[in-house]
N, C-alpha and C positions, 0 to 999 in steps of 0.2 A: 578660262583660257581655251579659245576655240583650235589653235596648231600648237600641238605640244609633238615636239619632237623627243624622240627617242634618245634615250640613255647611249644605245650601240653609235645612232648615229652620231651623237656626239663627242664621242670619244673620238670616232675616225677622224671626226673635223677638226679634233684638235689636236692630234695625232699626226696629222699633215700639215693644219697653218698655225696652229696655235703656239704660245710660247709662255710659260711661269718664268716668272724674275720676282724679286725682291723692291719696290720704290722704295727710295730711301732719300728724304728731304732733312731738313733741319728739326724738322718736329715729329716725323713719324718715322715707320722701319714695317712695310705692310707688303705681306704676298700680295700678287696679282698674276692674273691671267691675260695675254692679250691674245685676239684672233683678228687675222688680218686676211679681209677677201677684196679682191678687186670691185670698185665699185656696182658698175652693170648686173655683179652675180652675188651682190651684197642683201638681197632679201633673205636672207641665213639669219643676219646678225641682227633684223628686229624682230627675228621669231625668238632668237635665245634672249633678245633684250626685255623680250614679253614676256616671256617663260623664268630668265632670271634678276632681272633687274640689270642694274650695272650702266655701262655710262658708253656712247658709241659717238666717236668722231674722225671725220672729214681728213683724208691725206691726201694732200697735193705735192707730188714727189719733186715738184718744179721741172722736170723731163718732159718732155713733148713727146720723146717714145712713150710712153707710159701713161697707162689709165690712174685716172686717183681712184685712190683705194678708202676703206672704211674700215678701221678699224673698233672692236667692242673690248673693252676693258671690264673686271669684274675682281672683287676685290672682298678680303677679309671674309667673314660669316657669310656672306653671299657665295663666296669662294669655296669655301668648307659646304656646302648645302650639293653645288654643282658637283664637289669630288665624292661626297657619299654616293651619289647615285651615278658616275663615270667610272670611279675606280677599277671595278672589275673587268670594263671592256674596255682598259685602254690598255697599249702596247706599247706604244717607242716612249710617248712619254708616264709611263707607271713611276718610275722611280722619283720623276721629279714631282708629282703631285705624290707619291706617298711624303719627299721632305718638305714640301708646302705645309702638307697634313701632321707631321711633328713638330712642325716649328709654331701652329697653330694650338698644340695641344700645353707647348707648354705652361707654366703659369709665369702670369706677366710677367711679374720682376724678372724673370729670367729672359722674355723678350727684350727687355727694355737692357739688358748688357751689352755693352758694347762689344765683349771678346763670342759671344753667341751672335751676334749679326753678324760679326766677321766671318766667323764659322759657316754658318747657313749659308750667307752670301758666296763664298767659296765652294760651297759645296755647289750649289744651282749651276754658279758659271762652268764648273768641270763636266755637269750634265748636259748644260746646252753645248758646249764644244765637243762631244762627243758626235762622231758622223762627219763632222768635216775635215774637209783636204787640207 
């Protein structure tokens, strides 16, 4: 890997655009991370997509004010790999990658409960509404 960015920096990056939520389909129940930059200043998201895997797509907001954006998604064990080496340097969102990082630890059967994903899932959305008006 010839640009490997920095632990610090990416903390701030996701400290500022990034967001941990829950996807929850018919068949899974899986942390994820999303970071979202404006297209033109989106060479970010294929250094972190080099450095961590994960999957990065294409938003067109349908706004004519508005540039399309790119977002990087990264998910599960991939997920877990990023917050061992962020944890320490992140700030506004610490809490919410420490509950990403329990709800990782537990053992399956206990993910796979339905009254535990309600819980986590409760818990994240009270973290991400924290800050707003």
């Amino acid at each position: 890997m010839k640009n490997q960015i920095s632990p610090q920096y990416i903390a701030g990056l996701i400290d500022g655009e990034g967001c941990f939520d829950f996807n929850l389909t018919k068949k899974y129940f899986k942390s994820r991370l999303r970071v979202s930059v404006v297209e033109r200043d989106s060479h970010i998201l294929d250094l972190l997509h080099e450095q961590y895997g994960g999957t990065i797509q294409r938003i067109d907001t349908g706004k004519t004010n508005h540039s399309p954006q790119r977002m990087w998604y990264l998910e599960r064990k991939r997920l877990d790999s990023l917050l061992e080496d962020i944890l320490p340097y992140l700030i506004i969102k610490k809490k919410h990658a420490q509950l990403i990082k329990e709800f990782s630890k537990l053992p399956l059967e206990e993910r796979y409960s339905k009254e535990i994903k309600i819980l986590f899932k409760q818990k994240l959305s009270k973290l991400n509404k924290r800050g707003r008006l």
